[in-house]
C-alpha positions in Angstrom: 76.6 -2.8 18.9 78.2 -6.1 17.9 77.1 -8.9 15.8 75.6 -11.4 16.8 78.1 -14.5 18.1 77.0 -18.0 17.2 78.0 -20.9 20.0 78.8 -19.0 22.9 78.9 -21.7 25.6 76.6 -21.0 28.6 76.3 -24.1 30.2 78.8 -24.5 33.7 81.4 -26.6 33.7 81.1 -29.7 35.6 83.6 -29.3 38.7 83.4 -28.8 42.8 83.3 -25.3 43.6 84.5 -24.3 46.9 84.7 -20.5 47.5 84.9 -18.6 51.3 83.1 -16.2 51.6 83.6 -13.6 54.9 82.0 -10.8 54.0 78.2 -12.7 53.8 79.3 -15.9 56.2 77.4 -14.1 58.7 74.3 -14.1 57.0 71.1 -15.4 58.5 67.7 -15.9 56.7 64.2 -17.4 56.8 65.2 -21.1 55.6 61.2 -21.8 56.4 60.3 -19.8 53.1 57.8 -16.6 53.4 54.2 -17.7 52.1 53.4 -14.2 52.4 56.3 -13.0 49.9 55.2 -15.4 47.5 52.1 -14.3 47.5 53.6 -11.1 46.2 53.7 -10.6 42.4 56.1 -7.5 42.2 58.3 -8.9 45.2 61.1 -8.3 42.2 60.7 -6.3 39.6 62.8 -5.2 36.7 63.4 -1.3 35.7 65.0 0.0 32.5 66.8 3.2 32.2 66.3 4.4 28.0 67.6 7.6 26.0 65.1 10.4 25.5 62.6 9.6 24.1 63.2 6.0 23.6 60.8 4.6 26.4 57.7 4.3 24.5 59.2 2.3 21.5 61.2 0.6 24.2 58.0 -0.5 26.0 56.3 -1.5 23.2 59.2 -3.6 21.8 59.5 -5.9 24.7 55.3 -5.9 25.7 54.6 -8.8 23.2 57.1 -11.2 25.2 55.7 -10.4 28.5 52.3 -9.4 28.1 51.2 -13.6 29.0 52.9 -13.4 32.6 52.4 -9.1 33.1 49.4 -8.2 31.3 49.3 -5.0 33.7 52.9 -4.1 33.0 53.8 -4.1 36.3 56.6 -6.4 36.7 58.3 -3.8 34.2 59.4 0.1 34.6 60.7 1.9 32.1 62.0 5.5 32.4 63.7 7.7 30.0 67.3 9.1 31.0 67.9 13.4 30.5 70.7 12.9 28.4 71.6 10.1 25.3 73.8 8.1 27.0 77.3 8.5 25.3 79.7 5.8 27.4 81.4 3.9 25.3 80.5 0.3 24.6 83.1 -2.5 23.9 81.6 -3.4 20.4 82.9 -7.2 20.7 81.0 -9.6 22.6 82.9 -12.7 23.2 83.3 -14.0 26.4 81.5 -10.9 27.7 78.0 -12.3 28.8 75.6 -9.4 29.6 74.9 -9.5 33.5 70.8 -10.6 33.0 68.5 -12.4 31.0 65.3 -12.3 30.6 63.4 -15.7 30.2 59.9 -16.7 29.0 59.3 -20.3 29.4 56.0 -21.2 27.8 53.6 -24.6 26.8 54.1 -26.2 23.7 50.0 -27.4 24.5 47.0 -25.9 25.5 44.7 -27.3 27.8 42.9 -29.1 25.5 46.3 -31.0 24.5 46.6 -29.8 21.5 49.1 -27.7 19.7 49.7 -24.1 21.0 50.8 -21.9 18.4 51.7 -19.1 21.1 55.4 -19.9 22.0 56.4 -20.0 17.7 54.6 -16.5 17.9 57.0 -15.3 20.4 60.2 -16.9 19.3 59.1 -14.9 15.6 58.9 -11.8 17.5 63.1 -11.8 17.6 63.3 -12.3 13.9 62.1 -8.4 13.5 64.3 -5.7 14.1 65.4 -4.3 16.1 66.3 -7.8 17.9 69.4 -9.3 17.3 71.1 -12.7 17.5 73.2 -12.3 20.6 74.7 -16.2 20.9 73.9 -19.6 20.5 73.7 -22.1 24.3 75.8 -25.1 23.5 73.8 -28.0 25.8 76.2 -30.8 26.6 74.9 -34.6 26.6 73.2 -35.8 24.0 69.8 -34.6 24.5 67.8 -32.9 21.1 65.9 -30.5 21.1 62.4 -29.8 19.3 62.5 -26.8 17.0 60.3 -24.4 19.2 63.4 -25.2 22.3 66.1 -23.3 20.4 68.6 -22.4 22.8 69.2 -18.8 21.3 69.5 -15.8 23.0 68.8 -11.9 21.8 69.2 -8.6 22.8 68.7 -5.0 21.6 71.7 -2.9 23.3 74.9 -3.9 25.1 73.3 -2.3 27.9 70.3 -4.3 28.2 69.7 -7.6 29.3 69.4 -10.8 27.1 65.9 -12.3 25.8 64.6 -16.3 25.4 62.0 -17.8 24.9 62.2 -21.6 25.7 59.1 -24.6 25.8 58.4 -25.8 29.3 58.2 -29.3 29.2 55.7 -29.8 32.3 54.6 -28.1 35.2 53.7 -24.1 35.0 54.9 -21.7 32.8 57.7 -19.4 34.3 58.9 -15.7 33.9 62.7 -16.2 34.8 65.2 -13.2 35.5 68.5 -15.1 35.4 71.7 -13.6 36.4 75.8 -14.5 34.8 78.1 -15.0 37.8 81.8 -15.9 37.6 82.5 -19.1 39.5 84.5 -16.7 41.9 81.3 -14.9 42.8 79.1 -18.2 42.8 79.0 -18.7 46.5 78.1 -14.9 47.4 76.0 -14.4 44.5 73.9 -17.1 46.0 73.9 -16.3 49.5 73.4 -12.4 48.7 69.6 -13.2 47.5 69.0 -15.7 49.4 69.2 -12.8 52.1 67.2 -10.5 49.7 64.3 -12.9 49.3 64.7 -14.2 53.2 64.5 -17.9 51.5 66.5 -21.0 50.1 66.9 -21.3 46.1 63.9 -23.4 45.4 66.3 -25.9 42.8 69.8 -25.8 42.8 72.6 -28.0 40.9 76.1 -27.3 40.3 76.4 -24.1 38.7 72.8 -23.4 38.2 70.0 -22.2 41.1 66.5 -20.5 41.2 64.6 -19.4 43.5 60.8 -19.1 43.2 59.5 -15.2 44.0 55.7 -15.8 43.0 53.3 -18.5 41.8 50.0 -18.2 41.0 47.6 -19.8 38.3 50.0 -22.4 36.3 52.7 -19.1 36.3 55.8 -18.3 38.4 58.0 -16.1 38.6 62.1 -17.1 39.4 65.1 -15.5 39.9 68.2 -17.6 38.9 71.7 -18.0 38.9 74.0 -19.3 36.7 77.5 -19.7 36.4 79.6 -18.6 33.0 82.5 -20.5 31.8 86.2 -19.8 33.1 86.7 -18.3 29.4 84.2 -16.0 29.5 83.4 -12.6 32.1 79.9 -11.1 33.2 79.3 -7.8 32.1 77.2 -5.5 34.7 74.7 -3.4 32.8 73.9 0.6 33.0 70.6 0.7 31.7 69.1 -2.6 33.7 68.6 -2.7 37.3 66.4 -5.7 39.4 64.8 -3.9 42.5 63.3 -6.6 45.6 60.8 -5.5 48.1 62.3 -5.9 51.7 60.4 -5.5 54.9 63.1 -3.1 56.8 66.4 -1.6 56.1 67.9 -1.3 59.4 68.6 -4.7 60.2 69.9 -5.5 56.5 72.3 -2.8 55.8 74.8 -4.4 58.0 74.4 -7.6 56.9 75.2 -6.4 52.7 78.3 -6.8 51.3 78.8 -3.5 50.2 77.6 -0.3 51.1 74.2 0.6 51.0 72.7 4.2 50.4 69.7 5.9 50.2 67.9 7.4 47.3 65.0 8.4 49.0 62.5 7.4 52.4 61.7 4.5 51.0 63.9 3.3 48.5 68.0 1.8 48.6 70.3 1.1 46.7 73.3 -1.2 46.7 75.5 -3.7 44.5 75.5 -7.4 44.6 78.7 -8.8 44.6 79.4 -9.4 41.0 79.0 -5.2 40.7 75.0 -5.6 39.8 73.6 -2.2 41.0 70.6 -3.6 42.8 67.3 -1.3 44.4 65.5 -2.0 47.7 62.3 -1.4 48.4 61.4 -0.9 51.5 57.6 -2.0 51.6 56.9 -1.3 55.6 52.9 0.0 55.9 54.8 3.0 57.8 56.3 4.0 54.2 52.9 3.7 52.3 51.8 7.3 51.2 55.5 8.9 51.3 54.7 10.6 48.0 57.8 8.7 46.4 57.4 7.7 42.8 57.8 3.3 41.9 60.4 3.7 40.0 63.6 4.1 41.9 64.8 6.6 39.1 64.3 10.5 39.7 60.9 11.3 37.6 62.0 14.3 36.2 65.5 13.1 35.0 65.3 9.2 34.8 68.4 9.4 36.0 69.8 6.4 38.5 70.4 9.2 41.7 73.2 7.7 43.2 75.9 7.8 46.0 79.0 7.2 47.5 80.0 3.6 47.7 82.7 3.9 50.0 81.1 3.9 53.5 81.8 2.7 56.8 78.8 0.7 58.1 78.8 3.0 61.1 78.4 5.7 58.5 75.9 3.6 56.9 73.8 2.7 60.2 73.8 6.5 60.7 72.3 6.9 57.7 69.7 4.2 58.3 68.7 5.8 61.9 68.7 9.7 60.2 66.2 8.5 57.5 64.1 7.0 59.9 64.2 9.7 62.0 63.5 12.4 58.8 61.0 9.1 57.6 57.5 11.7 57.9 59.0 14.9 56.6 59.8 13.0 52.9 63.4 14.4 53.4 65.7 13.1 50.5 69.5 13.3 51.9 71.6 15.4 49.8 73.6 13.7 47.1 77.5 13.2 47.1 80.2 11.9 45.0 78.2 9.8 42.5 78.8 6.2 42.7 81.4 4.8 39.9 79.1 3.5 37.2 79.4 0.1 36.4 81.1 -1.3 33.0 
């Protein structure tokens, strides 16, 4: 693992961007918003892939930071793999920005107005091991920040997302799951979960969008995007994977940018286009009661099952109308070539 960098610049440069994009120009979504989705508090959730017996400690490491917006741990899966994972890890850091962080934006007050001591609780938590200083945001202008705003980000493996915790100014508290793009993956990045969460990025500037999954109570939930730097890359992790709930396969499969397979009834798996490996849940009333676990990850492995990446989308709308078809005998297809795993 590699020290921590200090001023790694995360904020976008300031300049048009003005990418084609053919393989999601056909994409179509529900621009209206869906009141029902949001409604949903695991519409996203976020699963993590440990070595042997690592998933306790694992879980309890991170539980502190999230237990204010997931008190039911739900938002959170964490499996164990069969095997240590051996792959070699690039031990330096700079200008490779892990894929996804993980963002806890909290009031500085209570409701009483006074001083909440909560948020310098959870920025303490990342001064005991095993966190590490991963890098430093640089913010351009000349705004300053008050103490409990640092703009520091930590991590505990290469191959597991970043952690913040930052001091919402006004408005509700948010759980954010931000993902790095390239500015050459910008405009697909955006349009891909935009067609994942059938809806428009709630904000978006130049370089920088969310979109809101869930609010409820003073909390929500985002998923953003933000652009890197031309100096710096985006680093796809192994042992980190977002999964969405979406309401059919069929008609999406086509419509992805690159191929989609199965891993069981119920559950899909793709990559966005900046290599993320991202699940799909398919969350249908006719899949309810499949027997299927929630994780996405084979129970009695925790290993990622995973499949060929080169498919036709014939091949892939075969496979869409065979699992339907197979959809009440809880037939899992058989595996093949195992999908390259990304850097």
């Amino acid at each position: 693992m590699g020290d921590a960098q200090s001023a790694l610049p995360m904020e976008a440069p300031a300049r048009p961007i003005s990418i084609s994009s053919p393989s999601l120009s056909s994409i179509s979504s529900d621009d209206s918003g869906d009141d029902e989705g949001l409604r949903d508090p695991h519409l996203v959730t976020l699963h993590f892939v440990t070595d042997p017996g690592q998933g306790s400690v694992f879980k309890q490491t991170i539980k502190p930071l999230v237990q204010g917006h997931d008190p039911a741990f739900k938002l959170f899966n964490v499996a164990e793999r069969s095997r240590t994972n051996t792959g070699a890890c690039n031990a330096s850091i700079e200008n490779r920005v892990p894929a996804l962080a993980v963002m806890i934006f909290m009031q500085y007050t209570d409701d009483d107005g006074k001083d909440d001591t909560r948020i310098v609780h959870a920025q303490a938590i990342f001064d005991c091991r095993p966190w590490k200083l991963h890098h430093s945001s640089s913010i351009s202008g000349n705004r300053i920040l008050c103490e409990p705003n640092l703009q520091d980000f930590y991590w505990l493996d290469p191959e597991m997302p970043l952690w913040a915790v930052r001091h919402v100014h006004y408005g509700n508290e948010h759980l954010r799951f931000m993902l790095y793009s390239t500015s050459e993956n910008w405009t697909d990045m955006v349009r891909f979960y935009n067609l994942l969460l059938s809806r428009k990025a709630e904000y978006e500037r130049e370089g920088f969008c969310y979109f809101l999954v869930h609010t409820k109570n003073g909390t929500d939930i985002q998923l953003a995007i933000k652009e890197v730097p031309p100096r710096n890359s985006v680093k796809p992790l192994n042992s980190a994977f977002l999964q969405f709930k979406v309401r059919e396969i069929g008609r999406l499969v086509p419509l992805l940018p690159n191929a989609c397979s199965p891993l069981s009834s119920q559950r899909w798996q793709t990559t966005d286009p900046s290599g993320n490996v991202t699940l799909l849940l398919v969350s249908r009333k006719a899949h309810t009661g499949s027997g299927h676990t929630s994780t996405g990850i084979s129970p009695s492995t925790g290993n990622l099952r995973t499949f060929p990446t080169r498919r036709t989308r014939t091949e892939q709308l075969r496979a869409v109308n065979s699992k339907h078809m197979h959809a009440r005998e809880n037939v899992t297809p058989s595996i093949g070539t195992r999908m390259p795993t990304p850097l």
